[in-house]
C-alpha positions as CSV (number, residue, x, y, z in Angstrom):
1,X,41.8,81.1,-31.9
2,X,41.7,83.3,-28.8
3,X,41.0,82.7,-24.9
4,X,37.3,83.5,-25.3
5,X,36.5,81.7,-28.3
6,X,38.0,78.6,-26.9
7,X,35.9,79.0,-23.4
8,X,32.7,79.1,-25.4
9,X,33.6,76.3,-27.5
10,X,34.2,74.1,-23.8
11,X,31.1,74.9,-22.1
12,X,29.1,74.0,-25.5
13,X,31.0,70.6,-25.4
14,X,30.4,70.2,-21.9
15,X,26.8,71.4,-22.1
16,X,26.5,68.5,-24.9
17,X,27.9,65.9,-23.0
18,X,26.1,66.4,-19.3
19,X,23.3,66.1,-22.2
20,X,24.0,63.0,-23.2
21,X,24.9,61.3,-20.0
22,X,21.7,62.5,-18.9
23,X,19.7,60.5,-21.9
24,X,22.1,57.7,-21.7
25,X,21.5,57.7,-17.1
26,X,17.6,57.4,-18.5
27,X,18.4,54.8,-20.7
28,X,20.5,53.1,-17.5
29,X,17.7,53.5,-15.0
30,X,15.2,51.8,-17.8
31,X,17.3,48.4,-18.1
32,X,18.2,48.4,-14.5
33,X,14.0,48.6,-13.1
34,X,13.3,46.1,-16.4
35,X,16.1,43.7,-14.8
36,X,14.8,44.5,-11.4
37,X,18.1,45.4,-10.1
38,X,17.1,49.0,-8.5
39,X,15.8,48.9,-5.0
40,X,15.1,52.3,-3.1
41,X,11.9,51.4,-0.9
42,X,12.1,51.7,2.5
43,X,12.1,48.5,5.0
44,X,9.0,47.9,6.6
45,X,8.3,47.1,10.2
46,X,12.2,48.5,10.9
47,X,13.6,51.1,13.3
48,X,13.3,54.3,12.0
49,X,17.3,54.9,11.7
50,X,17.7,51.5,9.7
51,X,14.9,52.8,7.4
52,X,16.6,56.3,6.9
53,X,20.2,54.6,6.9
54,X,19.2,51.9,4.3
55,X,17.4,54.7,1.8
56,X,20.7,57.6,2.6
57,X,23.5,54.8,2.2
58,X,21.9,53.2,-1.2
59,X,24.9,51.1,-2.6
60,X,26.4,50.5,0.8
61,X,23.1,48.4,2.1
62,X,25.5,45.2,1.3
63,X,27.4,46.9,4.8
64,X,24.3,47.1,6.5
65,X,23.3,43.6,4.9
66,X,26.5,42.3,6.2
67,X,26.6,43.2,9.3
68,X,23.1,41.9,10.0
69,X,24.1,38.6,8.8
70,X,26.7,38.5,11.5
71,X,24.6,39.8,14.4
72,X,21.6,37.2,13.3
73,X,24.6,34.2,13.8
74,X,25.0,35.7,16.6
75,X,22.0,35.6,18.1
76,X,21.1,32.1,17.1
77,X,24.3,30.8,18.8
78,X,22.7,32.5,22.0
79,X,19.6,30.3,21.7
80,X,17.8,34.8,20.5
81,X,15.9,33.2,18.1
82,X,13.3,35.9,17.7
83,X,15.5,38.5,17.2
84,X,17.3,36.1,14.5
85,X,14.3,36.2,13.2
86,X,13.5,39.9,13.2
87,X,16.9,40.1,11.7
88,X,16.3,37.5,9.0
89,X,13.5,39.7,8.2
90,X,15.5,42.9,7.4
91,X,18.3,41.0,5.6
92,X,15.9,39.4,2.8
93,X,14.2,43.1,2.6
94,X,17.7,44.0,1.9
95,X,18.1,41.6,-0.6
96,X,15.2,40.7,-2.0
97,X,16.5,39.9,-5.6
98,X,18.7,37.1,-4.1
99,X,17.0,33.7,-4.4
100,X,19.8,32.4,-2.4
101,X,19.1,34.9,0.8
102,X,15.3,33.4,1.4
103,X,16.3,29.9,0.6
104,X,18.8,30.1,3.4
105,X,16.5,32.0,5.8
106,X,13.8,29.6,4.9
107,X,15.7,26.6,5.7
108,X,17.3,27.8,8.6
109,X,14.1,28.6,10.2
110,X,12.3,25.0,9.4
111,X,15.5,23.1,9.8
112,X,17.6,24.9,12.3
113,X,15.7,26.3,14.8
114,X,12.7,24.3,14.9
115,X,14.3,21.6,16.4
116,X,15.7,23.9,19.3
117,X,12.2,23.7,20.9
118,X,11.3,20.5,22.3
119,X,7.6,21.4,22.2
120,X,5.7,20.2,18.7
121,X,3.2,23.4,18.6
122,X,6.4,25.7,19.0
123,X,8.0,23.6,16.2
124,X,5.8,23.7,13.7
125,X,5.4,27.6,14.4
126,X,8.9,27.6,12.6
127,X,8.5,25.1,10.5
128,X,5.2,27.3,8.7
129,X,7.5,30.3,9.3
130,X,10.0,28.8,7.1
131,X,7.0,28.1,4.3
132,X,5.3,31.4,4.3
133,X,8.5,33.2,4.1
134,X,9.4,31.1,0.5
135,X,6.2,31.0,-0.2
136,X,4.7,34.7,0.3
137,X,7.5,37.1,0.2
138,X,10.4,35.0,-1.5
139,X,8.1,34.3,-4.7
140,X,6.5,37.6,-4.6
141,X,10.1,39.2,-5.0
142,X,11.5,36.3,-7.3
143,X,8.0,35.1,-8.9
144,X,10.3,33.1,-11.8
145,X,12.8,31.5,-9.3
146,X,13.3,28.3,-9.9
147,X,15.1,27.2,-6.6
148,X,12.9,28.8,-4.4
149,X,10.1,26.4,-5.7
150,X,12.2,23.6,-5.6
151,X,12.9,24.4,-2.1
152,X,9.4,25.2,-1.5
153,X,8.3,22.0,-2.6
154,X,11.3,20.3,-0.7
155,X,9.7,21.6,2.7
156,X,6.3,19.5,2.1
157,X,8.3,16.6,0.5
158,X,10.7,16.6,3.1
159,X,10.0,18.0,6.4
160,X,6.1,17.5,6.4
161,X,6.1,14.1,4.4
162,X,9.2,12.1,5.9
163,X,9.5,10.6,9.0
164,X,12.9,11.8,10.1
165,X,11.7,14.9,12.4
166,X,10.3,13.4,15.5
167,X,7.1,15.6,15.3
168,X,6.6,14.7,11.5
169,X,3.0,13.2,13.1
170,X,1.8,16.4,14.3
171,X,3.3,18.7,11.2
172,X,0.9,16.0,9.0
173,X,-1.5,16.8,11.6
174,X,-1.9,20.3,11.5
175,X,-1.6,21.1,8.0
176,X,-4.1,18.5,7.2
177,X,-6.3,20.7,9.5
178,X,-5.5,23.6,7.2
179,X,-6.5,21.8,4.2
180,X,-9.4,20.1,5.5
181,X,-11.5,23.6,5.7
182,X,-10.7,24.1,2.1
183,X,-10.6,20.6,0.6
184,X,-13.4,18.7,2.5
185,X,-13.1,15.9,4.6
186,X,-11.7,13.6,2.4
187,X,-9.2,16.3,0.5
188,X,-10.6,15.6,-2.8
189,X,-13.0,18.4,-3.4
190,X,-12.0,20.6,-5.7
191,X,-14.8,22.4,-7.0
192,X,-15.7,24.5,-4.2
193,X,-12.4,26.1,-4.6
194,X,-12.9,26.5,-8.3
195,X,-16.4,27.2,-8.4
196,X,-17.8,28.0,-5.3
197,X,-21.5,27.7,-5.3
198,X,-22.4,30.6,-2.4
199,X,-20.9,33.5,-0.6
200,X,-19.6,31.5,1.8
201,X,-18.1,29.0,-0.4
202,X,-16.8,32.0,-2.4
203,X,-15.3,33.8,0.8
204,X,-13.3,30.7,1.5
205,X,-12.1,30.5,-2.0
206,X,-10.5,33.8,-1.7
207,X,-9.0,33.1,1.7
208,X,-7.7,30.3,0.5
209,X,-6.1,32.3,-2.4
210,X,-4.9,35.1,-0.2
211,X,-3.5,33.1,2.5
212,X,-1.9,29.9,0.6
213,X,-0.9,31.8,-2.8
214,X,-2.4,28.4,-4.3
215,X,-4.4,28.9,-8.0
216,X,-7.2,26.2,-7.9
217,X,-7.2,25.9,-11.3
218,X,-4.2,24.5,-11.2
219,X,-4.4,22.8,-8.7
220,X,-6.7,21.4,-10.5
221,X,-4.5,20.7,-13.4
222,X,-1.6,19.2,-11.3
223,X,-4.5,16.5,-10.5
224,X,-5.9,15.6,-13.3
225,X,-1.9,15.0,-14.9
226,X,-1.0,13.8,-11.2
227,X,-3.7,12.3,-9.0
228,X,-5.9,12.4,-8.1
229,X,-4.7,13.5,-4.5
230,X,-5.7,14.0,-0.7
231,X,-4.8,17.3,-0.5
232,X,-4.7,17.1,3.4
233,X,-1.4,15.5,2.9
234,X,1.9,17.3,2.3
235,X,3.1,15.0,-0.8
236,X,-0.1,16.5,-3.4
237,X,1.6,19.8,-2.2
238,X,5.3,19.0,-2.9
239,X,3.7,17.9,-6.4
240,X,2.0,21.2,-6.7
241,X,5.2,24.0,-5.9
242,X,7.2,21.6,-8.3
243,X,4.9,21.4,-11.2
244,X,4.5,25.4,-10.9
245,X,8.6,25.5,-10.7
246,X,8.5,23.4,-14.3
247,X,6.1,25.7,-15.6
248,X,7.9,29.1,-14.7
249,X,11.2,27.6,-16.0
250,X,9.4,26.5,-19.6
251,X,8.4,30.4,-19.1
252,X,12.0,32.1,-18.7
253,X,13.8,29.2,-20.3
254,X,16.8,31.7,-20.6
255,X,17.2,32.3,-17.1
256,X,17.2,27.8,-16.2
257,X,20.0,25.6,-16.1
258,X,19.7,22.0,-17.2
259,X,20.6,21.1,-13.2
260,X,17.6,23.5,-11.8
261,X,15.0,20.8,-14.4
262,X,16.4,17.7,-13.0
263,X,16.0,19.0,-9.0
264,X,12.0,19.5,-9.9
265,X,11.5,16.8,-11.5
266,X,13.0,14.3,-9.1
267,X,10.7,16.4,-6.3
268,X,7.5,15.3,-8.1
269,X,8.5,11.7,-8.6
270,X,9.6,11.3,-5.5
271,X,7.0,13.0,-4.4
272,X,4.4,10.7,-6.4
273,X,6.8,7.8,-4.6
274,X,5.9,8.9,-1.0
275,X,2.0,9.4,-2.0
276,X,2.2,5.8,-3.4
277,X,3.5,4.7,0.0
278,X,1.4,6.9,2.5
279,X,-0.7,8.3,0.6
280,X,-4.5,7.3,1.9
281,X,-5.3,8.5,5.5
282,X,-7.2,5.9,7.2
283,X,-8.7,6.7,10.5
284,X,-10.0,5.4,13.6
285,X,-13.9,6.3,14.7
286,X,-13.9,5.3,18.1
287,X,-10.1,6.8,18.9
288,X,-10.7,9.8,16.8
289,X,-7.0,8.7,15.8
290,X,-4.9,8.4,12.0
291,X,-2.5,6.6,10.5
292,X,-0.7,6.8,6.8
293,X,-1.4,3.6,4.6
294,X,-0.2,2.7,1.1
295,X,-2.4,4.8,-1.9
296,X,-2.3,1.7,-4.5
297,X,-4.7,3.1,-6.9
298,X,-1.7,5.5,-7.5
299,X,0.0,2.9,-9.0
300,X,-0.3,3.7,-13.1
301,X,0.3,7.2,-12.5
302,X,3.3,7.1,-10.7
303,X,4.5,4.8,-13.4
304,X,3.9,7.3,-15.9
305,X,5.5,10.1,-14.1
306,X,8.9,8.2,-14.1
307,X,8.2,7.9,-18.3
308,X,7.6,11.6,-18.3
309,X,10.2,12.9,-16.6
310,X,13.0,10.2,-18.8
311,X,11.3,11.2,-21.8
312,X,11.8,15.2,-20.5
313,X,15.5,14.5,-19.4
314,X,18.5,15.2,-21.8
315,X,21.1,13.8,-19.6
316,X,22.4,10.1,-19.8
317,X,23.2,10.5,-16.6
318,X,20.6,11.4,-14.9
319,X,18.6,9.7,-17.3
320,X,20.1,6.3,-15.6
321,X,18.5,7.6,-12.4
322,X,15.2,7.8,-13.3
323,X,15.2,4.2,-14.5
324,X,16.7,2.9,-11.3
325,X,14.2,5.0,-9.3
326,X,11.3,3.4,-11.6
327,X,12.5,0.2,-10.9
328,X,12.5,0.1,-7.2
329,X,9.3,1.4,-7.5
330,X,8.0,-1.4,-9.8
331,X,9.0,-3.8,-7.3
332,X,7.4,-1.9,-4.4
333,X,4.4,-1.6,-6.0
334,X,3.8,-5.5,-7.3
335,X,4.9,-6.3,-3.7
336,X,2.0,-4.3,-2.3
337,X,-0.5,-5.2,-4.8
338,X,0.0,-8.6,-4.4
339,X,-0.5,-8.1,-0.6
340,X,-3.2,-6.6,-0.8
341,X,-4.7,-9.1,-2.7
342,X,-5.5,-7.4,-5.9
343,X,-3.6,-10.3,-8.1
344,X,-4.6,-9.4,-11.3
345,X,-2.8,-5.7,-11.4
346,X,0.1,-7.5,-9.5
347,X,0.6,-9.8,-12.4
348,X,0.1,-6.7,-14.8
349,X,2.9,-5.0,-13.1
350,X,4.9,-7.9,-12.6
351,X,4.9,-8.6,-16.4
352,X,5.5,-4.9,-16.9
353,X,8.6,-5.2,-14.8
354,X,10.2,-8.3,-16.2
355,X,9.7,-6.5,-19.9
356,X,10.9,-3.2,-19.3
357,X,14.2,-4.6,-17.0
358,X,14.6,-8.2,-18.8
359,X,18.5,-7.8,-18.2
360,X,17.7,-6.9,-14.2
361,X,17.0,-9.3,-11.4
362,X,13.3,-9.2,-10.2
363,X,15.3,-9.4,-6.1
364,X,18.2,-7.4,-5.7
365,X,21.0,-9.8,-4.5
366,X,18.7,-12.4,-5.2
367,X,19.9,-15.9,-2.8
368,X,20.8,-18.6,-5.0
369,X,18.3,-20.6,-3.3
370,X,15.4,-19.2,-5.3
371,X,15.1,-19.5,-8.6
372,X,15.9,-17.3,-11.5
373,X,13.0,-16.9,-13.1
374,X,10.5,-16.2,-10.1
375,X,6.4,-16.7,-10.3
376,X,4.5,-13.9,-8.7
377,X,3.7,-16.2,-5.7
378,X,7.9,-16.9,-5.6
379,X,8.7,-13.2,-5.9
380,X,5.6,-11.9,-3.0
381,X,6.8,-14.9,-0.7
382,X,10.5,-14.3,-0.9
383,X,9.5,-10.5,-0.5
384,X,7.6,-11.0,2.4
385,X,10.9,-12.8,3.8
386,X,13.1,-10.2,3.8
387,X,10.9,-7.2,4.9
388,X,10.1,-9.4,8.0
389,X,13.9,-8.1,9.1
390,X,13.0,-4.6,7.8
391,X,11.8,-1.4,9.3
392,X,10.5,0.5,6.9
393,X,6.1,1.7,8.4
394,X,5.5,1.2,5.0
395,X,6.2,-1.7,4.0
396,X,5.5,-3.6,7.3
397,X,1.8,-1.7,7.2
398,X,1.4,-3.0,3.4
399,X,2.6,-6.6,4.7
400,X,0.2,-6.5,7.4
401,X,-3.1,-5.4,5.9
402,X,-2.1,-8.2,2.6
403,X,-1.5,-10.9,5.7
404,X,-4.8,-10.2,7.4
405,X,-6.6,-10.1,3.7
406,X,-5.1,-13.2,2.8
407,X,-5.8,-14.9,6.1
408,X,-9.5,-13.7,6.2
409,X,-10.1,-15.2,2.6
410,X,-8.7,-18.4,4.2
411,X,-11.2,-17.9,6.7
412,X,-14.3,-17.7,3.9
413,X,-13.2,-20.5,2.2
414,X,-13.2,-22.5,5.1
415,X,-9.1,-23.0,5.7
416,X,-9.3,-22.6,9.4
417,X,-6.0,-23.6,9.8
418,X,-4.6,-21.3,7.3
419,X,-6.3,-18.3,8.7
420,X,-5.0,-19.4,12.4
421,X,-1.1,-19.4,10.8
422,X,-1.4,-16.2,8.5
423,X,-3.1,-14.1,11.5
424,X,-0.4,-15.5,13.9
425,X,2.1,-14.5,11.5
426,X,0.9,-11.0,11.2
427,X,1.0,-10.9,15.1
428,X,4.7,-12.3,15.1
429,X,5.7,-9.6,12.2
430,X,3.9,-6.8,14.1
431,X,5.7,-7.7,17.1
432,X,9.3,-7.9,15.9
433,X,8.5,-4.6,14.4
434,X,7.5,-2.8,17.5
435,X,10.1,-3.9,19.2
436,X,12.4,-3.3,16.7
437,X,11.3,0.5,16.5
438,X,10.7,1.0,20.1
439,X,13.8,3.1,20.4
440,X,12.2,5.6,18.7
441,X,11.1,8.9,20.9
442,X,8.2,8.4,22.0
443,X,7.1,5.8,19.1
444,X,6.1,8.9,17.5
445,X,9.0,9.2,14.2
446,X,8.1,5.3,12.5
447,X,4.6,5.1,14.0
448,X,2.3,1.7,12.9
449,X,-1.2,1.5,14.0
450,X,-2.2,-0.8,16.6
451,X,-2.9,-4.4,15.3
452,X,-6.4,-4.2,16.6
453,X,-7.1,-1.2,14.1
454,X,-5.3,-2.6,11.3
455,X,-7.8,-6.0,12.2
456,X,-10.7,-3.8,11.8
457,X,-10.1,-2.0,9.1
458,X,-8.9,-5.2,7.2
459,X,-12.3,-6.8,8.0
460,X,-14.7,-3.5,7.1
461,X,-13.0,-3.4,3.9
462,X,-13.8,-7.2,3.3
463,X,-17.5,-6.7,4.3
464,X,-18.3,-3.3,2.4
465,X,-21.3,-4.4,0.5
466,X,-20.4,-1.9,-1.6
467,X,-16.9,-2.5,-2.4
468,X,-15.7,-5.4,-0.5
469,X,-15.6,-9.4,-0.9
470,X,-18.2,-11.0,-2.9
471,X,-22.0,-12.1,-0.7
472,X,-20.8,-15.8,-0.1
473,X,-17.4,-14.8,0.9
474,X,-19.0,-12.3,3.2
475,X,-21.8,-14.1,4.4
476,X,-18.9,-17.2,5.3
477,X,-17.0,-14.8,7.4
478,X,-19.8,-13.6,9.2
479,X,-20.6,-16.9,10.1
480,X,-17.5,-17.7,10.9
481,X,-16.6,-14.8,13.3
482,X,-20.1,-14.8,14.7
483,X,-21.2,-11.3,13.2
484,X,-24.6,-9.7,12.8
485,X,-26.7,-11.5,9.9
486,X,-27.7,-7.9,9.1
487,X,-24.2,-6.7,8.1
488,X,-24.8,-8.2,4.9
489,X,-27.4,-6.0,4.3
490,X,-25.3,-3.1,5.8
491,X,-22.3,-0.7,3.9
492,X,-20.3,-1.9,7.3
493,X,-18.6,1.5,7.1
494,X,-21.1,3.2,8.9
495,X,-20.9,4.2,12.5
496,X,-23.3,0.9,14.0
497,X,-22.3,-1.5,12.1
498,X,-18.3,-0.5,12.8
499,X,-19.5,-0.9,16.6
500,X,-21.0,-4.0,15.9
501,X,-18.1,-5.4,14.5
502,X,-15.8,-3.9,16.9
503,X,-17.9,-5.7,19.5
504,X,-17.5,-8.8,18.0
505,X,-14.1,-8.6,17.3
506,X,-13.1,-8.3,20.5
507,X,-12.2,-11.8,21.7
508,X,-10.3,-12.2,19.0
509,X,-8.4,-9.5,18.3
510,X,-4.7,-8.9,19.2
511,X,-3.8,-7.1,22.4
512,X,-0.6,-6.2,21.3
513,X,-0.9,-2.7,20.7
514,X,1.3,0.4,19.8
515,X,1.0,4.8,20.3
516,X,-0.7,6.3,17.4
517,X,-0.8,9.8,16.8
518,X,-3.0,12.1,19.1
519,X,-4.8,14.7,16.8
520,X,-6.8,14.0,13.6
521,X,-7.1,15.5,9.9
């Protein structure tokens, strides 16, 4: 075979293969937009040499990326925080595939740098940074991303529903502000979101879509399985971004791991846990004040969201967790019942307690002073006992409000003397526990209503013709306290008749009092 014949043979070969590569580079470029691994558009709201530099360099934006990350730490050591946060920006527009890159930017706004600023409004200015960047541009990169709704959801649970930042109060405050325009006045209607009746209803409806990425329907679903909620509060929320996390990992169950499950479901239970505590909003007319107060009527659904998520749970393990969690919250929630005087569901629960733990003490560490086999009265007494040393706002609140129920039934039946002890009781607990928590900045991070609210709202709820004791018990007590013979005939709820009671209540109430929170839902 001679020289030429051999050329022409080459080129054809080579011809044939650039060929090929070139179908097989198609085929490349297909699987790699499918996978969502090819990135070429240009960074927004950059300078223009970053933009060109990002889109010339292709593979080498991890150096760009890099160095970014160094000169936002930087920055943020320097107390720069908005050109962190400029920076921030670019790097997850740089990465934008990489769950981990907003989760970190994310937390660092709401956790880290919030707290540099001493001033609430600036504070929660991060701390909805922090959510909008997960929530608008992390999911619409990473719409299937487990961890970023577990994160998500761990913001509402965490930062806007505990108590450990010291503006918690106003973070509640202002997103229940938010909510309130969309969710009414009482967070519980749905249906102008999901079928708004007017053009204005149906303006706000999209808003609410556009600016909260939140599908009503559901949010209606997470409810109905859930609730129902006050969506003013961040806990329904938490519930919400970890119910949709579930539902995109039963969606992509290839791309979950059995540890990303367990996270959500411990966000929604312990989620359900903290709306069982503080769940109900209850507010003061004359003050224009708020406080948190236990959501009771939560009580079978939180129960069966612990027997969901065991049933859902393939780990022993973590399996073991669930039923500890359940527990605790068995005895919480027969505690509180019982205080609040609804007996009969506190025996229910009680029972249901003893049966599904008959190898467990009712009391942790139980004294051997009480028996082992403990009544309901035994178990809410002894109870009662040790939270007086506790101080958990919770708790102290439920013990409280049941004390003051208890007392004013006293009062009805004509115990005088019990009514005097129980009320002075309540007084002596509420005292040890402001004192106990007056360390606290500002009394702002464990904050109790004053006694004289707690009084009055005790004592509407017993004269509620609507809802509250029966006519003989109510018409004894306003004898008794020397109340209007026309609140009777009166829902006391109402604006006069609160006054009138107020009025009345005013020799008698406590003057110890305590800070509550400045703004309302």
């Amino acid at each position: 075979m001679n020289s030429r014949l051999k050329k022409i043979l080459l080129l054809l070969l080579t011809g044939a293969l650039l060929f090929g590569s070139g179908q097989f580079q198609k085929s490349l470029n297909h699987d790699r937009e499918t996978l969502g691994l090819t990135r070429t558009t240009a960074l927004e709201n950059a300078p223009p040499m970053l933009a060109f530099t990002t889109v010339a360099l292709g593979g080498f934006r991890g150096l760009i990326s890099n160095f970014l990350w160094m000169r936002a730490s930087d920055l943020q050591q320097d107390d720069k925080f908005f050109e962190a946060a400029q920076l921030a920006d670019w790097i997850t527009k740089l990465e934008p595939t990489f769950p981990a890159v907003w989760i970190f930017q994310g937390w660092n706004m709401a956790y880290n740098i919030s707290v540099k600023f001493k001033d609430f409004p600036d504070r929660w200015r991060w701390v909805e940074h922090g959510i909008e960047l997960l929530r608008d541009d992390g999911l619409h990169y990473n719409p299937n991303s487990v961890d970023i709704y577990r994160e998500l959801a761990w913001f509402f649970q965490h930062k806007l529903g505990a108590n450990l930042d010291d503006a918690n109060i106003y973070y509640k405050s202002q997103w229940a502000k938010e909510m309130k325009a969309f969710f009414g006045p009482n967070g519980t209607n749905l249906d102008l979101l999901l079928q708004p009746p007017d053009a204005e209803a149906r303006t706000n409806a999209v808003l609410f879509r556009e600016k909260f990425k939140m599908d009503p329907a559901f949010i209606k679903k997470v409810d109905a399985k859930y609730g129902p909620f006050d969506w003013r509060l961040p806990e329904a929320h938490a519930i919400y971004w970890g119910a949709r996390g579930l539902e995109a990992a039963q969606e992509n169950p290839d791309k979950v791991k059995a540890d990303d499950l367990i996270k959500l479901r411990r966000i929604i239970y312990q989620s359900m846990l903290q709306a069982f505590h503080h769940g109900r909003i209850i507010i003061d007319p004359f003050a224009k004040t708020y406080s948190l107060g236990p959501n009771l009527d939560l009580t079978p659904q939180v129960n069966a969201t612990y027997e969901q998520m065991y049933a859902a749970e393939t780990d022993s393990g973590q399996k073991d967790g669930i039923l500890r969690a359940q527990r605790n919250f068995l005895r919480d929630a027969v505690y509180f019942l019982y205080e609040a005087d609804r007996i009969g569901e506190a025996q229910k629960w009680f029972k249901y307690l003893g049966d599904k733990f008959p190898d467990k003490p009712i009391i942790e560490n139980q004294p051997d002073s009480l028996p082992k086999n403990l009544t309901l009265d035994e178990y809410a007494v002894a109870v009662v006992q040790i939270d007086i040393g506790e101080t958990s706002q919770d708790r102290v609140t439920a013990a409280l409000q049941g004390l003051l129920l208890h007392a004013y039934y006293d009062l009805a039946l004509g115990q005088d003397d019990r009514y005097e002890n129980l009320k002075r009781l309540a007084i002596k607990v509420y005292e040890r526990y402001t004192r106990k928590t007056a360390v606290a900045r500002g009394n702002e991070r464990i904050p109790l209503p004053s006694f004289d609210i707690l009084n009055k709202t005790v004592l509407r709820q017993l004269l509620d013709t609507k809802a509250g004791a029966p006519y003989t018990a109510r018409a004894a007590l306003v004898t008794k306290l020397g109340l209007p013979a026309n609140l009777l005939e009166t829902v006391v709820t109402t604006t006069n008749a609160v006054k009138n009671v107020s009025t009345n209540l005013a020799s008698t109430n406590a003057a110890t009092t305590n800070a509550v929170p400045p703004a309302q839902p």
